[in-house]
N, C-alpha and C positions, 0 to 999 in steps of 0.2 A: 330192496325198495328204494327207488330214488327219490330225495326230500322233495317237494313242492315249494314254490315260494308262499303260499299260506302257511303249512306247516312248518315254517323254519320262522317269519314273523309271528307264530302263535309260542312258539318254545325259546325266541332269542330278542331283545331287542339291538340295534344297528343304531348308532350316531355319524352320522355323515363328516361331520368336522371334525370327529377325533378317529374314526375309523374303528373303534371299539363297538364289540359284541356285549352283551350282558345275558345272562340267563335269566327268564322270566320265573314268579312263580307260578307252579301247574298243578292248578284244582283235581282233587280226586283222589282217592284211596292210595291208588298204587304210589301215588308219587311224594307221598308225605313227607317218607325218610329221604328221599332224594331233592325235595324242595328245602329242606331246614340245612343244607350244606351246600345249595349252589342258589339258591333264590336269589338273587340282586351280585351277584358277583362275575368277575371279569371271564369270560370265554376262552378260553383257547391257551393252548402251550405250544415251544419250538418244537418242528419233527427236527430231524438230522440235516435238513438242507437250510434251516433258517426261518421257514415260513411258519406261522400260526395254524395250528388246526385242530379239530375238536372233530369229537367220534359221535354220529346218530346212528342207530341200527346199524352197528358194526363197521361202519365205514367211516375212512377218514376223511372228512373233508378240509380243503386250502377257506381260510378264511376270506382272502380276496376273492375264492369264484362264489362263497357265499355271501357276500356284497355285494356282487354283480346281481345273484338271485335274486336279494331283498329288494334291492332297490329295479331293477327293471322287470322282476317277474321270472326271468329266464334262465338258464344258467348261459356261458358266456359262447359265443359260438365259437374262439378261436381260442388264443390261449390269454390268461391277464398278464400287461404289463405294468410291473411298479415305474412310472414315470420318473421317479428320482432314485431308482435304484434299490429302497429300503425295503426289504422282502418281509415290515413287519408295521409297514406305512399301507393300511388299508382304507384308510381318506374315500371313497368315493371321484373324489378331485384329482386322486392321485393313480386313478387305474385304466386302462383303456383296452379294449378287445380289439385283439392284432393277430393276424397269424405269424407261426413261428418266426420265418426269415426277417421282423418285422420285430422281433423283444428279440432275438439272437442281434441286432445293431445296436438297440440298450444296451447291454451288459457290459460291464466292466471288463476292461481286457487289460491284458498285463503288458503294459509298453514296451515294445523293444527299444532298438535305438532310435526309431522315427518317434515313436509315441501315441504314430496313428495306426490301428488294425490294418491288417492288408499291407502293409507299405514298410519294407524293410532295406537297411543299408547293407549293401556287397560288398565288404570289406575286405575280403580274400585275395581281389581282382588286384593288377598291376594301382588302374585306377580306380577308385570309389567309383559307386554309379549305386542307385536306388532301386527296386523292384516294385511290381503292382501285382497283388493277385484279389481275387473276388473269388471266392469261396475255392473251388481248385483247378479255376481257370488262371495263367499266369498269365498278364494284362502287357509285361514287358517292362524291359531296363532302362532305365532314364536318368540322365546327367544331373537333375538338381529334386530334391524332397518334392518338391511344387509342382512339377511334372507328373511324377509317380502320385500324388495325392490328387489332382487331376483326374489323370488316367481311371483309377480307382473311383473315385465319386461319381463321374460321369458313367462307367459299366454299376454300379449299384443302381445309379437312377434310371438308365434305360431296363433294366431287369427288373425292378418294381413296377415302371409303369409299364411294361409288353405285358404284367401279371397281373395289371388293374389295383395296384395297391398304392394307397397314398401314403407319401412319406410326410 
């Protein structure tokens, strides 16, 4: 059964400005012993990759697409990006529906010697010289950082916008 945005505002409250979940208490028999241990307290634990998430009807959901849900009705149509990165910053302010190629330019990347994704020093060569590649297309060798980061920025933004995607 996939939650409803009713159903998950009737069983959670949602703060916008702190991005915290709460469990509500829930009237009825069955839920007695389950409301005197979660009634008024904070939602959700890390899974393995960092994010917050809480189990309904056997399933696990991301705390951030259950923010999306509350607050717009919907769940989210692309994928949620944490805007500053924080996989546990669920802000409302802080979230935004992207598709993938679109939170894969979020993410932290591990700097080589440029510092910028895509764009690495050829240091092998007689001469240094710099590389450009966009996902496993090779964009080509160039004489100064400024160049190759150029080349690189310029094929990201024509491949976003031939895909109608705003960056």
């Amino acid at each position: 059964m996939e939650i409803t945005a009713a159903y998950l505002r009737e069983r959670l409250d949602y703060d916008r400005d702190t991005g915290i979940f709460r469990w509500k208490p829930i009237v009825g028999p069955r839920e007695k012993y389950w409301n005197a241990h979660r009634a008024g307290t904070v939602a959700g634990s890390r899974n393995g990759k960092g994010y917050l998430c809480i189990v309904m009807h056997r399933k696990s959901y991301r705390l951030h697409r259950l923010a999306w849900l509350y607050v717009y009705g919907r769940f989210p149509q692309f994928e949620i990006d944490h805007i500053d990165r924080c996989r546990t910053n669920n802000r409302i302010s802080n979230l935004r529906d992207v598709p993938s190629q679109v939170n894969v330019m979020n993410r932290e990347v591990a700097p080589g010697k440029s510092g910028i994704d895509g764009v690495r020093l050829n240091d092998r060569m007689t001469k240094a010289t710099w590389s450009a590649k966009f996902g496993n297309k090779h964009l080509g060798t160039f004489s100064t950082v400024d160049e190759a980061v150029a080349a690189r920025s310029s094929a990201v933004e024509e491949y976003f916008v031939s895909h109608g995607v705003e960056l």
